[in-house]
Structures are given as structure tokens and as C-alpha cells.
N, CA, C and O atoms as a Tripos MOL2 file, in Angstrom:
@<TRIPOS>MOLECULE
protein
  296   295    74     0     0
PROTEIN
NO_CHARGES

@<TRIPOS>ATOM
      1 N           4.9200  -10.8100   15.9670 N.3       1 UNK1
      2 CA          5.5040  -10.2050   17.1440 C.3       1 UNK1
      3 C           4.9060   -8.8180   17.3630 C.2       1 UNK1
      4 O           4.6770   -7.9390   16.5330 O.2       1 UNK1
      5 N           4.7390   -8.8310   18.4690 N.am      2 UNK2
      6 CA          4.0330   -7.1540   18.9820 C.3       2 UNK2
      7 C           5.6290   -5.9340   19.3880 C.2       2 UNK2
      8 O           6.7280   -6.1870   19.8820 O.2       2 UNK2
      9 N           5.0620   -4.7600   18.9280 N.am      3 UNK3
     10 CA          6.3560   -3.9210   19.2050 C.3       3 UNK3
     11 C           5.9050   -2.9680   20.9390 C.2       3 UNK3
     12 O           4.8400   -2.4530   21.2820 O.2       3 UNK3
     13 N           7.4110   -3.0880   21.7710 N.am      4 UNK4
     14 CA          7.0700   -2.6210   22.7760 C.3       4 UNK4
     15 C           8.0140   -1.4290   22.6280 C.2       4 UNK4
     16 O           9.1810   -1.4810   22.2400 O.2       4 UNK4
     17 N           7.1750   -0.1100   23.0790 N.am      5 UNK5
     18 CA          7.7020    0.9590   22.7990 C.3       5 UNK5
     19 C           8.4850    0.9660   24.1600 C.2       5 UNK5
     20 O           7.8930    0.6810   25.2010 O.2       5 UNK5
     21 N           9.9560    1.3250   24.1480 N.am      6 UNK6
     22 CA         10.9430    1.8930   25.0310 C.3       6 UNK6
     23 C          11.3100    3.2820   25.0470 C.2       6 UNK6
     24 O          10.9780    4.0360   24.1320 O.2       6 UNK6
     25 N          12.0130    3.6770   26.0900 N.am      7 UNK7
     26 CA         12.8110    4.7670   26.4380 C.3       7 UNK7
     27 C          14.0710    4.7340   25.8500 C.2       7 UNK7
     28 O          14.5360    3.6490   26.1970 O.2       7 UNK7
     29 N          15.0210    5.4060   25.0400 N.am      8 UNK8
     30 CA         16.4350    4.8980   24.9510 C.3       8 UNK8
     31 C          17.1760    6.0230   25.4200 C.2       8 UNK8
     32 O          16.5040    7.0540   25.3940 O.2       8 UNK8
     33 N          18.2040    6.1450   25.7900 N.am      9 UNK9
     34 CA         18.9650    7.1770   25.7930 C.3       9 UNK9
     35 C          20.0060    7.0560   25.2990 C.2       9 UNK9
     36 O          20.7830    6.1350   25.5560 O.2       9 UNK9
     37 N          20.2780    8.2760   24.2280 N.am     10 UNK10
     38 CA         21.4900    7.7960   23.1060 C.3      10 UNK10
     39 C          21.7680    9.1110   22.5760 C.2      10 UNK10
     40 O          20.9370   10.0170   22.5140 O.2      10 UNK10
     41 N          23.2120    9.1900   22.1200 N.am     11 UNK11
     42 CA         23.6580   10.3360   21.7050 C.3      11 UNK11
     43 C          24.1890   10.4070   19.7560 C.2      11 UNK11
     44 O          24.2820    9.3880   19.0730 O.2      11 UNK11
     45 N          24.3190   11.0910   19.5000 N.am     12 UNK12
     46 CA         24.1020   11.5160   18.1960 C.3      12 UNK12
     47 C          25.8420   12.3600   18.0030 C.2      12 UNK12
     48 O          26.4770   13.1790   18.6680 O.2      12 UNK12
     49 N          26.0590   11.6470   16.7990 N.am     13 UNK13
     50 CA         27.6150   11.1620   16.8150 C.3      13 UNK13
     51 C          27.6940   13.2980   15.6450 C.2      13 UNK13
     52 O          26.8570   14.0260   15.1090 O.2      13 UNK13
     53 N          28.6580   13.3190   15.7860 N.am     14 UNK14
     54 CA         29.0150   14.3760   14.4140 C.3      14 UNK14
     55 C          28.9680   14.4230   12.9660 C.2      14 UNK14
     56 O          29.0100   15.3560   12.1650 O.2      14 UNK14
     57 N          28.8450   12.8240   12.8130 N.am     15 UNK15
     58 CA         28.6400   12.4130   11.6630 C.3      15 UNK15
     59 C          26.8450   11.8080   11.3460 C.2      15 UNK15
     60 O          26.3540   11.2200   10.3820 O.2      15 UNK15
     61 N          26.2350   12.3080   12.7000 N.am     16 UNK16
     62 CA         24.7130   12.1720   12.5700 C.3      16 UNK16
     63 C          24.3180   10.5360   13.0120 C.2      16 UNK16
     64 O          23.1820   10.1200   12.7850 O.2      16 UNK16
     65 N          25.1520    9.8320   13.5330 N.am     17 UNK17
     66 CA         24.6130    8.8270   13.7610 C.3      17 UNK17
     67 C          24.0060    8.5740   14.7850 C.2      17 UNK17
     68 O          24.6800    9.1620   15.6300 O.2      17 UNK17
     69 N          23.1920    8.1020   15.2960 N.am     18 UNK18
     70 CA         22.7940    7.7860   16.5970 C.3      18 UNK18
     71 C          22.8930    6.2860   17.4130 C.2      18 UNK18
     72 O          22.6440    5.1130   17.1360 O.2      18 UNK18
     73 N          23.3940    7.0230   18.5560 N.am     19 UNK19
     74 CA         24.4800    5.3170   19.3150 C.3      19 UNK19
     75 C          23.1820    5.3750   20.6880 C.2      19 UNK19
     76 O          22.9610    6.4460   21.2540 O.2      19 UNK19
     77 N          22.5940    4.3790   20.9900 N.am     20 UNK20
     78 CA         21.8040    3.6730   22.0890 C.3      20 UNK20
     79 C          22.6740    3.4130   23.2160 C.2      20 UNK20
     80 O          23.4740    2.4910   23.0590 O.2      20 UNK20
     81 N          22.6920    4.2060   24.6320 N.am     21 UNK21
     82 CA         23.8460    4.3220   25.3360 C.3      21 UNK21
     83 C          22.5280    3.5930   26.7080 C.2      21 UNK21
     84 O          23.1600    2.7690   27.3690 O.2      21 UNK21
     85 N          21.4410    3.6580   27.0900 N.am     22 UNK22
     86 CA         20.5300    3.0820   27.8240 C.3      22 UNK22
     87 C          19.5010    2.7480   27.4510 C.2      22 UNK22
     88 O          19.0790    3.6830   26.7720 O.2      22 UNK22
     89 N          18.3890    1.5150   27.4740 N.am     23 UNK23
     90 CA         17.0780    1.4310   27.8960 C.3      23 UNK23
     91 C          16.5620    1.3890   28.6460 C.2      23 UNK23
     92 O          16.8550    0.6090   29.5520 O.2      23 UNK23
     93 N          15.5090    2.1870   28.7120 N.am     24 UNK24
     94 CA         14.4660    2.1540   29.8670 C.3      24 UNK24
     95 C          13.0590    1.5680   29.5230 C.2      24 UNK24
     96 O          12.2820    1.9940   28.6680 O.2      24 UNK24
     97 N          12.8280    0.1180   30.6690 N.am     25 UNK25
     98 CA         11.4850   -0.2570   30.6300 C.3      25 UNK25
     99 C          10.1810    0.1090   31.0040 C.2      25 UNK25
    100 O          10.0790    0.3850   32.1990 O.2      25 UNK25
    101 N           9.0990    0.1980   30.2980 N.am     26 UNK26
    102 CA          8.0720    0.7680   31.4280 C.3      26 UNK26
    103 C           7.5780    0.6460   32.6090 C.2      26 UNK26
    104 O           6.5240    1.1350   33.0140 O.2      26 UNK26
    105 N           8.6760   -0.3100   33.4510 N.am     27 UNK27
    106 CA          8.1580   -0.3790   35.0190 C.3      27 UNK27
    107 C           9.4510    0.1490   35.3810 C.2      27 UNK27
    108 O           9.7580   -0.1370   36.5390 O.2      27 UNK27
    109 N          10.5010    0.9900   34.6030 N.am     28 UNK28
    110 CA         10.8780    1.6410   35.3580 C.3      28 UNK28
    111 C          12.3090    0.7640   35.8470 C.2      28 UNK28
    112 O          12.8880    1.1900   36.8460 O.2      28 UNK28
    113 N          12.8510   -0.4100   35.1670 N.am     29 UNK29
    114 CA         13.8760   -1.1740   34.7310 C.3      29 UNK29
    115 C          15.1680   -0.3170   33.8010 C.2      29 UNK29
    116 O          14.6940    0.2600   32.8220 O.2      29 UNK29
    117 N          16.4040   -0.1840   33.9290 N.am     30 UNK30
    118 CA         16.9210    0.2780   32.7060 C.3      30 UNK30
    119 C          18.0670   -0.5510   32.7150 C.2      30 UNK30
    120 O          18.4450   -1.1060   33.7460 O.2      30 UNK30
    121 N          18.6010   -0.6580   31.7050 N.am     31 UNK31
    122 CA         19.7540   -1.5910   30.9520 C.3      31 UNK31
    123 C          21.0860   -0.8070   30.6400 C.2      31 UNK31
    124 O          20.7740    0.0000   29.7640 O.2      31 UNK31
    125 N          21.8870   -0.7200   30.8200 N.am     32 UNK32
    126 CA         23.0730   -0.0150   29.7620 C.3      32 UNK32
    127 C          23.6820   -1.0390   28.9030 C.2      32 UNK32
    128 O          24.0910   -2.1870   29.0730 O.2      32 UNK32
    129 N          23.5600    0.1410   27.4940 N.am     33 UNK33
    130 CA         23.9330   -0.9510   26.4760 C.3      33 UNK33
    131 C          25.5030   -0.7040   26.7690 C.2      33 UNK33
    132 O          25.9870    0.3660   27.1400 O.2      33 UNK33
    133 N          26.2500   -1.9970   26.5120 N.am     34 UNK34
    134 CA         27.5690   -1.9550   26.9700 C.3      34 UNK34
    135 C          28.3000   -2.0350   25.1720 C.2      34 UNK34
    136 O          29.5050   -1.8820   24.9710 O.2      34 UNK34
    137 N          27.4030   -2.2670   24.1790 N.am     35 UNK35
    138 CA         28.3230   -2.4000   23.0780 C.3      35 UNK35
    139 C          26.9250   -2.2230   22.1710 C.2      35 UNK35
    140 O          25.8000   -2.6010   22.4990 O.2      35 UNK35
    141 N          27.3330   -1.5090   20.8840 N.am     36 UNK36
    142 CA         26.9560   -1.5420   19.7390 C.3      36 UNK36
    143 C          27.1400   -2.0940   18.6730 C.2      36 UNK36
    144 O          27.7010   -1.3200   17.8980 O.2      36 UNK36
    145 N          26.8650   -3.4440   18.0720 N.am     37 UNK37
    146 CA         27.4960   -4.3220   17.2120 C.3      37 UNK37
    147 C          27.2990   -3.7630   15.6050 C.2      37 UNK37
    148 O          28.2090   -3.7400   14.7760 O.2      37 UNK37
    149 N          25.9990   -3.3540   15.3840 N.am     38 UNK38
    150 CA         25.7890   -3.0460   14.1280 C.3      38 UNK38
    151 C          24.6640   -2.6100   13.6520 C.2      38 UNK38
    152 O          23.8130   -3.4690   13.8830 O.2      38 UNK38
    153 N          24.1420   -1.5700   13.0160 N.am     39 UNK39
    154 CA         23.0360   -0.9960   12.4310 C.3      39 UNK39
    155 C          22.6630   -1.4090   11.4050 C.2      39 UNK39
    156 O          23.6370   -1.9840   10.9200 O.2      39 UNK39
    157 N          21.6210   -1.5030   10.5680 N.am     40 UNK40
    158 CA         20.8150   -1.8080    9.3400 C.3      40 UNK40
    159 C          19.5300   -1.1750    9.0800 C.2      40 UNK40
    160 O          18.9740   -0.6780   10.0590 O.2      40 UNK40
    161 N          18.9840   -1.1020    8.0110 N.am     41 UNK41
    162 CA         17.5370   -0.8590    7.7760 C.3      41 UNK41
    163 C          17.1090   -2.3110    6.9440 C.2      41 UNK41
    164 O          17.8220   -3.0200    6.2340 O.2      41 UNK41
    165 N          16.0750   -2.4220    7.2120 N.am     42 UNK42
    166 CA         15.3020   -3.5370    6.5510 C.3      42 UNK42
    167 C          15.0230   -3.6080    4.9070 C.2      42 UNK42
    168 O          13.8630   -3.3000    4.6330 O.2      42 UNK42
    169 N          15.8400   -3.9470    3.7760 N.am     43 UNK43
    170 CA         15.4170   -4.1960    2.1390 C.3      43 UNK43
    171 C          14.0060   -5.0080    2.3050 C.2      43 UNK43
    172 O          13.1320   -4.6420    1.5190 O.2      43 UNK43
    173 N          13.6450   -6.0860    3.2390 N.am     44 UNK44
    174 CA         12.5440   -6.8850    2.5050 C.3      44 UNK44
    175 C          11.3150   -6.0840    3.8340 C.2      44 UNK44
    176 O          10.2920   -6.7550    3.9700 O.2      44 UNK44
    177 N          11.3690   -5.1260    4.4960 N.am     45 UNK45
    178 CA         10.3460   -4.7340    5.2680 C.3      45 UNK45
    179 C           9.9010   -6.0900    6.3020 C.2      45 UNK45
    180 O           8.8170   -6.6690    6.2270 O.2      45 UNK45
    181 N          10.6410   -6.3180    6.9470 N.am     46 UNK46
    182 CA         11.2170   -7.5880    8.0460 C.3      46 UNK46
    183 C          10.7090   -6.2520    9.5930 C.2      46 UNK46
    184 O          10.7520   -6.6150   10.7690 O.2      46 UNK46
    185 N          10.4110   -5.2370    9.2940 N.am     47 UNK47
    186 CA         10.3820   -4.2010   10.1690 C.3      47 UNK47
    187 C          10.7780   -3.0260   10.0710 C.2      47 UNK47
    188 O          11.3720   -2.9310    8.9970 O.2      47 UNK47
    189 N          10.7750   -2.1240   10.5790 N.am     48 UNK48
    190 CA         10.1790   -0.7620   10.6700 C.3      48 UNK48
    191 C          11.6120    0.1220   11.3020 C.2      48 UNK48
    192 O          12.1790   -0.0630   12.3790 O.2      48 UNK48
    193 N          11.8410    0.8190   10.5430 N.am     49 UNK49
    194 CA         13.1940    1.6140   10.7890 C.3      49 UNK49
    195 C          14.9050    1.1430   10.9100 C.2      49 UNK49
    196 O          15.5580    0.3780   10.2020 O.2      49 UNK49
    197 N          15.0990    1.5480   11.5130 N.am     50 UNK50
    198 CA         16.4360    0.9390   11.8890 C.3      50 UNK50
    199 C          16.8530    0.3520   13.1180 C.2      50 UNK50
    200 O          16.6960    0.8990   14.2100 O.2      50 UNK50
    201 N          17.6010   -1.2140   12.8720 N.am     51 UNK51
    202 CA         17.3210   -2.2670   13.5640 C.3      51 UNK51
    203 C          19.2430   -2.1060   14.5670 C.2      51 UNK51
    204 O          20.3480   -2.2790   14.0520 O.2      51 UNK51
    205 N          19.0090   -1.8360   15.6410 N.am     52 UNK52
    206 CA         20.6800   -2.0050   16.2050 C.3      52 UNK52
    207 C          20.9030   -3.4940   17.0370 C.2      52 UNK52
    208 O          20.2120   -3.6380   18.0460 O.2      52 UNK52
    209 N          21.6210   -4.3490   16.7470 N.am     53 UNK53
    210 CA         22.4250   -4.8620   17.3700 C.3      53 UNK53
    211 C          22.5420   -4.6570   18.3980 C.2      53 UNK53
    212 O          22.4030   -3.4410   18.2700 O.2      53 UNK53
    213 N          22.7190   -4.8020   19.6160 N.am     54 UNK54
    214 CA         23.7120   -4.6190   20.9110 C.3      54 UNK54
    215 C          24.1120   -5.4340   22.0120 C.2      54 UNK54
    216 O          23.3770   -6.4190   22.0810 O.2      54 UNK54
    217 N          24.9320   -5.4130   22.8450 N.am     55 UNK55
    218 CA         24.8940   -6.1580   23.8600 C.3      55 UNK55
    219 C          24.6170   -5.2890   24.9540 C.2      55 UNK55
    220 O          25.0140   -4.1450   25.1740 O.2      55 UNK55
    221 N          23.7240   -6.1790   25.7190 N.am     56 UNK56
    222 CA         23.3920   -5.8240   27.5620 C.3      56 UNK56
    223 C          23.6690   -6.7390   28.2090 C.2      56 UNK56
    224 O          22.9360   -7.7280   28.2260 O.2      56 UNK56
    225 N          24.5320   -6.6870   28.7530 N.am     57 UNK57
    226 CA         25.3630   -7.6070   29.9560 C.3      57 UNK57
    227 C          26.7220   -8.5490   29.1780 C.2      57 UNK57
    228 O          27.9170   -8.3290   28.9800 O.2      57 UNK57
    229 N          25.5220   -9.9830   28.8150 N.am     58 UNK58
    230 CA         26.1300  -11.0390   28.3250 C.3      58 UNK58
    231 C          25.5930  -11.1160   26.8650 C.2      58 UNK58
    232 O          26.0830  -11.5620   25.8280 O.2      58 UNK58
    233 N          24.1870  -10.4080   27.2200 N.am     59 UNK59
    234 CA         23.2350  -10.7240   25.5260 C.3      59 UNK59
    235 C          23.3760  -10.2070   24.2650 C.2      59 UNK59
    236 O          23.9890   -9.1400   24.2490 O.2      59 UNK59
    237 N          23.0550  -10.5640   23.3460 N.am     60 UNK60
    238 CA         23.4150  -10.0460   22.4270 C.3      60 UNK60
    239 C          21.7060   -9.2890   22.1490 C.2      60 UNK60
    240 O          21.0050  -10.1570   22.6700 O.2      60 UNK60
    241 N          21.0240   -8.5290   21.7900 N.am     61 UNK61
    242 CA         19.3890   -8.0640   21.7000 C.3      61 UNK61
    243 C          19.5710   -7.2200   20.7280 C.2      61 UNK61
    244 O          20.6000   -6.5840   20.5020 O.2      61 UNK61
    245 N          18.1110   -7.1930   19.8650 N.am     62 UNK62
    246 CA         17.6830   -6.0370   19.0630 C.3      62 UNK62
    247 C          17.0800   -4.9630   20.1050 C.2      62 UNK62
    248 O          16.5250   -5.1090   21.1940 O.2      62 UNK62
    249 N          17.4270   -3.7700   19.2980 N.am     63 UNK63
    250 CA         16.3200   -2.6670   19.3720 C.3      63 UNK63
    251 C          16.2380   -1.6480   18.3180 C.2      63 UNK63
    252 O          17.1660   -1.4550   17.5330 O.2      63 UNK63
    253 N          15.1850   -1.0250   18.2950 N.am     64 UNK64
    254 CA         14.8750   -0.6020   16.8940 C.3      64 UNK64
    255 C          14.3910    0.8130   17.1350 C.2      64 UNK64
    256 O          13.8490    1.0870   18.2050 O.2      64 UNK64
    257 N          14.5400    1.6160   16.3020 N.am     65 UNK65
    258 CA         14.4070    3.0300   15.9390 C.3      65 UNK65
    259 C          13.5710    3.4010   14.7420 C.2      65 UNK65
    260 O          14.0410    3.0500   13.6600 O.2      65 UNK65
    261 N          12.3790    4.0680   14.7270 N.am     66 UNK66
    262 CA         11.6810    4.8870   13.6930 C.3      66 UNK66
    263 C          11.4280    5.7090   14.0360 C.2      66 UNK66
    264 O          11.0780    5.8840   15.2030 O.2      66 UNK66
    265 N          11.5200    6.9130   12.8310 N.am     67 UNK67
    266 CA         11.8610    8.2620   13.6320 C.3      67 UNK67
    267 C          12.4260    8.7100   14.7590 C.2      67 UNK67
    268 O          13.6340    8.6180   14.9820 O.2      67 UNK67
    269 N          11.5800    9.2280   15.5470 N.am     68 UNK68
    270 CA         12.0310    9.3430   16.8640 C.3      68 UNK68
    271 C          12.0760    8.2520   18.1800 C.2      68 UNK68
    272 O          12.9350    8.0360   19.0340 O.2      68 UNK68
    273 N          10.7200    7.6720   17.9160 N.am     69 UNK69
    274 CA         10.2600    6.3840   18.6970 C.3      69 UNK69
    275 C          11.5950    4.7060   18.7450 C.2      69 UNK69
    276 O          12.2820    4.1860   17.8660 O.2      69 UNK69
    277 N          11.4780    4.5320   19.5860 N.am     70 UNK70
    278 CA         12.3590    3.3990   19.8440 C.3      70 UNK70
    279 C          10.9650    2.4410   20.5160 C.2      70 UNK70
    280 O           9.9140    2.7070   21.1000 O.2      70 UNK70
    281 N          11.8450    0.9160   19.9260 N.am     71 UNK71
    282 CA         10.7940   -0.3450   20.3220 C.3      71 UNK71
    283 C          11.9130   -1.5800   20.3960 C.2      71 UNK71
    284 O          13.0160   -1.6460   19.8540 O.2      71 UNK71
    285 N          11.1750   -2.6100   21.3310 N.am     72 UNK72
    286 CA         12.1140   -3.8270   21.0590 C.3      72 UNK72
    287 C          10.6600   -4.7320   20.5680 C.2      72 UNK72
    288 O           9.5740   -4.1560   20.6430 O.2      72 UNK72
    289 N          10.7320   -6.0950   20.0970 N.am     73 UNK73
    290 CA         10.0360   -6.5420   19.7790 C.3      73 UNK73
    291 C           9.5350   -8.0130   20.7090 C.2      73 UNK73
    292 O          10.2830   -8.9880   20.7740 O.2      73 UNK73
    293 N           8.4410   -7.9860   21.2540 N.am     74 UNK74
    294 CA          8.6160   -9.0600   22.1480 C.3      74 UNK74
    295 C           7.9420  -10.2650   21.1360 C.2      74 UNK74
    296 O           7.8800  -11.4320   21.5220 O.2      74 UNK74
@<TRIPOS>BOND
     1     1     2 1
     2     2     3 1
     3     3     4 2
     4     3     5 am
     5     5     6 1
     6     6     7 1
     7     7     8 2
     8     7     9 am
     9     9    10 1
    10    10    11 1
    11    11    12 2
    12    11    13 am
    13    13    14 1
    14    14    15 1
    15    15    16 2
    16    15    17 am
    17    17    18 1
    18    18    19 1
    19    19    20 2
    20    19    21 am
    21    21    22 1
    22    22    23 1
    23    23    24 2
    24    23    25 am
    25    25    26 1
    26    26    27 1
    27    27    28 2
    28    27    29 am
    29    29    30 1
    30    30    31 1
    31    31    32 2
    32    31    33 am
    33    33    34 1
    34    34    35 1
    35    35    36 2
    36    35    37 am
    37    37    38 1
    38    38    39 1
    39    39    40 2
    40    39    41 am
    41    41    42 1
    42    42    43 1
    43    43    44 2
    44    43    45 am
    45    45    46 1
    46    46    47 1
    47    47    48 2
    48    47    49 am
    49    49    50 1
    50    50    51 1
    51    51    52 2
    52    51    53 am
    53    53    54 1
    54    54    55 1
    55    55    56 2
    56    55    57 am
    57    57    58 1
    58    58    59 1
    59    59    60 2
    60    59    61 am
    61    61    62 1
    62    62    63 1
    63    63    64 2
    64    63    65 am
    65    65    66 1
    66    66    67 1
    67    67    68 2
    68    67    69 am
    69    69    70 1
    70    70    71 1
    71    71    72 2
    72    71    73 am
    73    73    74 1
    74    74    75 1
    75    75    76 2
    76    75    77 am
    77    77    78 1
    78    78    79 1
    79    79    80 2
    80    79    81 am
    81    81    82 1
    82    82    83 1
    83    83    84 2
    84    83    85 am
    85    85    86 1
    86    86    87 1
    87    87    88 2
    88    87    89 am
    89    89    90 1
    90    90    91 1
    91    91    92 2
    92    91    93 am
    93    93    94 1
    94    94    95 1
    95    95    96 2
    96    95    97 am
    97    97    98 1
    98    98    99 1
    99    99   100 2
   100    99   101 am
   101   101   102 1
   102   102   103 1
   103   103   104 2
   104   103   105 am
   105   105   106 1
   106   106   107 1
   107   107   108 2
   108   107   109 am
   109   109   110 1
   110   110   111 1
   111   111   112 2
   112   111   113 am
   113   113   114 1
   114   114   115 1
   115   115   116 2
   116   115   117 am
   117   117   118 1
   118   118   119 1
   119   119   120 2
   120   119   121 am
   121   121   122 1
   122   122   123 1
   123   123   124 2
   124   123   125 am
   125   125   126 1
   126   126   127 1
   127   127   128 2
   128   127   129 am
   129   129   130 1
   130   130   131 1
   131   131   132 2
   132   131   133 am
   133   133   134 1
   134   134   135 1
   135   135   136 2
   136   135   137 am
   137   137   138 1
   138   138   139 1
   139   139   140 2
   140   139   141 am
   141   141   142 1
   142   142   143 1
   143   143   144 2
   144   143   145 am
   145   145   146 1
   146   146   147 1
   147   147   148 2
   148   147   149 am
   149   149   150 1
   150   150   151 1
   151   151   152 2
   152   151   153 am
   153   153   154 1
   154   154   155 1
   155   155   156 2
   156   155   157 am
   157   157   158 1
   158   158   159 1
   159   159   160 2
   160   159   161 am
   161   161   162 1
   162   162   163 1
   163   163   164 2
   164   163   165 am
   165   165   166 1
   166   166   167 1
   167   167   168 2
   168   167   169 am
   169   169   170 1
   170   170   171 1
   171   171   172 2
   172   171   173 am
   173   173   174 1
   174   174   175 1
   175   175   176 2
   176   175   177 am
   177   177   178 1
   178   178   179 1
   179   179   180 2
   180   179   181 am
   181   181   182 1
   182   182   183 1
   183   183   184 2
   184   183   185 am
   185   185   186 1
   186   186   187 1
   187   187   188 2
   188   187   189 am
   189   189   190 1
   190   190   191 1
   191   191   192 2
   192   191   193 am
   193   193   194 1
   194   194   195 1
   195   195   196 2
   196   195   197 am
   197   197   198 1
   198   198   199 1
   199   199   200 2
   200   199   201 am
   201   201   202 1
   202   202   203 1
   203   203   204 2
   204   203   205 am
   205   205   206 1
   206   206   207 1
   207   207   208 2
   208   207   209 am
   209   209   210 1
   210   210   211 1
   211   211   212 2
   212   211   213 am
   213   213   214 1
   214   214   215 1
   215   215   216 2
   216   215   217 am
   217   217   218 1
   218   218   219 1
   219   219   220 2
   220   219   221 am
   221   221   222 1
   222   222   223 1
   223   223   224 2
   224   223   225 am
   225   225   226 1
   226   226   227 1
   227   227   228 2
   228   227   229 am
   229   229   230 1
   230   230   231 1
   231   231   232 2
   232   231   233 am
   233   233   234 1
   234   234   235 1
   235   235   236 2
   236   235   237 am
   237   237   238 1
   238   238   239 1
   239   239   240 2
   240   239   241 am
   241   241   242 1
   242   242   243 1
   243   243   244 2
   244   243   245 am
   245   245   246 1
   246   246   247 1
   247   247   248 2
   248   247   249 am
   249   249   250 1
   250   250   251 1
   251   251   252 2
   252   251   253 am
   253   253   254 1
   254   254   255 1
   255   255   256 2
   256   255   257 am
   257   257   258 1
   258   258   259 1
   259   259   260 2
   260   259   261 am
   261   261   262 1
   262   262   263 1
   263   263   264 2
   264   263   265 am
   265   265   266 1
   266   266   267 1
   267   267   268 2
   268   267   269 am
   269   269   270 1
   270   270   271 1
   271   271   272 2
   272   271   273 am
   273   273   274 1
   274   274   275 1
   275   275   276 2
   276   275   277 am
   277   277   278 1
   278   278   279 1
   279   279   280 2
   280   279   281 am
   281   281   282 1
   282   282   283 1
   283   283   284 2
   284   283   285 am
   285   285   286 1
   286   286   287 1
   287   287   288 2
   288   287   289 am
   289   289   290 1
   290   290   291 1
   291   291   292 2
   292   291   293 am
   293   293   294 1
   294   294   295 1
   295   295   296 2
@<TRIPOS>SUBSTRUCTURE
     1 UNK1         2 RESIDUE 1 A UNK
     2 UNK2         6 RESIDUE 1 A UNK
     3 UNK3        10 RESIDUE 1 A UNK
     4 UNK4        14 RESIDUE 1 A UNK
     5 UNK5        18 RESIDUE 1 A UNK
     6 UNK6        22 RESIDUE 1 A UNK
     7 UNK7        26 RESIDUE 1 A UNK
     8 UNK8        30 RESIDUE 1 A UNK
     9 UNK9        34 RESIDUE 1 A UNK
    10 UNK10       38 RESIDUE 1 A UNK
    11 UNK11       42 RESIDUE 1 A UNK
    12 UNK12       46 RESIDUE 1 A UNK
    13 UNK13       50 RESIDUE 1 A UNK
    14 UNK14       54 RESIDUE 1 A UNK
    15 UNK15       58 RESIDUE 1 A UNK
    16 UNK16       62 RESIDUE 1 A UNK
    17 UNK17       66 RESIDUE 1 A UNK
    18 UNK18       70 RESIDUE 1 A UNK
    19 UNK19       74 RESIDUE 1 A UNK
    20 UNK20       78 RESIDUE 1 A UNK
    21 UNK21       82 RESIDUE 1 A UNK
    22 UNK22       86 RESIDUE 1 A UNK
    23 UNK23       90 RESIDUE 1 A UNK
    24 UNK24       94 RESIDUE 1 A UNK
    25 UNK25       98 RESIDUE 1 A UNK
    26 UNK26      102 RESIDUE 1 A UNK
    27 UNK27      106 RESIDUE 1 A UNK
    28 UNK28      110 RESIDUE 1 A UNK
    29 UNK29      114 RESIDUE 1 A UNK
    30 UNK30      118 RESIDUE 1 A UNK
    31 UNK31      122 RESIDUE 1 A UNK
    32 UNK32      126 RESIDUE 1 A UNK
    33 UNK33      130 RESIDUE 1 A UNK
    34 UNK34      134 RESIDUE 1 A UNK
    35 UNK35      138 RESIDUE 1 A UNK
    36 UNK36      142 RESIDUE 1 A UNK
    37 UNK37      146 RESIDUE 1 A UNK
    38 UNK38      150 RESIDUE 1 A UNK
    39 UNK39      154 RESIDUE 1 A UNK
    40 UNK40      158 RESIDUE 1 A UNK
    41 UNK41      162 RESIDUE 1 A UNK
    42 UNK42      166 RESIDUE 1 A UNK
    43 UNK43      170 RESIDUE 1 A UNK
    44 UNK44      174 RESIDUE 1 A UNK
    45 UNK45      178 RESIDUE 1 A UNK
    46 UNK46      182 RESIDUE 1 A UNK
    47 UNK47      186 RESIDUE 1 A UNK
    48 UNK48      190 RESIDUE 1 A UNK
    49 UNK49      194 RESIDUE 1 A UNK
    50 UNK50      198 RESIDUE 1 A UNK
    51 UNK51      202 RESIDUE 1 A UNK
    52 UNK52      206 RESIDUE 1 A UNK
    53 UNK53      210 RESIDUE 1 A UNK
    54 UNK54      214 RESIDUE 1 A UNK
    55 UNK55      218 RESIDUE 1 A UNK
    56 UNK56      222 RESIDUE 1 A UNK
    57 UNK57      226 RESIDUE 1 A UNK
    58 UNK58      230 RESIDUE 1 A UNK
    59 UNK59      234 RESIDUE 1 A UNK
    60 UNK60      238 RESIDUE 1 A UNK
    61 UNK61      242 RESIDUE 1 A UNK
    62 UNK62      246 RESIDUE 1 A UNK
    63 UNK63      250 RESIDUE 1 A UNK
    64 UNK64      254 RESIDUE 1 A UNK
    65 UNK65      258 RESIDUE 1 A UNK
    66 UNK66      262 RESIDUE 1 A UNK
    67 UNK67      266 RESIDUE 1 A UNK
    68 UNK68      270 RESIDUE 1 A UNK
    69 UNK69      274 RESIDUE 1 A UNK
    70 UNK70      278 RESIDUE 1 A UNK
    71 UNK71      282 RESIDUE 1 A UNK
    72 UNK72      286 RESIDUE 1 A UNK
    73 UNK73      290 RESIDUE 1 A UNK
    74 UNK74      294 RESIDUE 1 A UNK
């Protein structure tokens, strides 16, 4: 799978976490994530940073965080 770098917009909790509140596509498409199901990092290197859960709309989708950079994976 190839990684497509996104836009996210997300805020950063008091306790340092960071919650994915929009994506933005590169034509200029954006999504609001309507729910955050669950965060992880990868034990067997399955991928690269930290992997969120979420729903947009009806879907359930990954998107992923390293360092600063955000990607979904097409």
C-alpha cells in the first residue's frame, strides 16, 4: 500500500493527546471526523506511527500520524 499524505486538523487534549477533528484532501475535499474509536502504535511495524480509528459519516477509516505528518493509506 502507498501512503497518501493528508491535512488533519486536530487538537491536543491537556493530557497531550492528539484527537483528529478534520481531513483535508489534496483536491481540496475535507471530511469531519465525527468519532474517534481508538489509537495504537504498531508492536510488529504493520506501519509507521500512530494508527487512529475513526468514523466519517457512516465509515469506519484509518488514519495515521508520524511525527507531525498525517497519511491515510490507499
Amino acid at each position: 500500500m502507498k501512503k497518501i499524505y493528508v491535512q488533519v486538523d486536530s487538537e491536543r487534549q491537556e493530557s497531550g493527546e492528539v484527537i483528529p477533528l478534520t481531513v483535508s484532501w489534496q483536491d481540496g475535499r475535507i471530511w469531519n471526523i465525527d468519532r474517534v474509536l481508538h489509537s495504537c502504535i504498531s508492536h510488529d511495524g504493520e506501519y509507521e506511527g500512530i494508527r487512529y480509528t475513526v468514523i466519517i459519516g457512516s465509515a469506519e477509516k484509518y488514519i495515521y500520524r508520524a511525527g507531525h505528518a498525517w497519511y491515510v493509506m490507499a
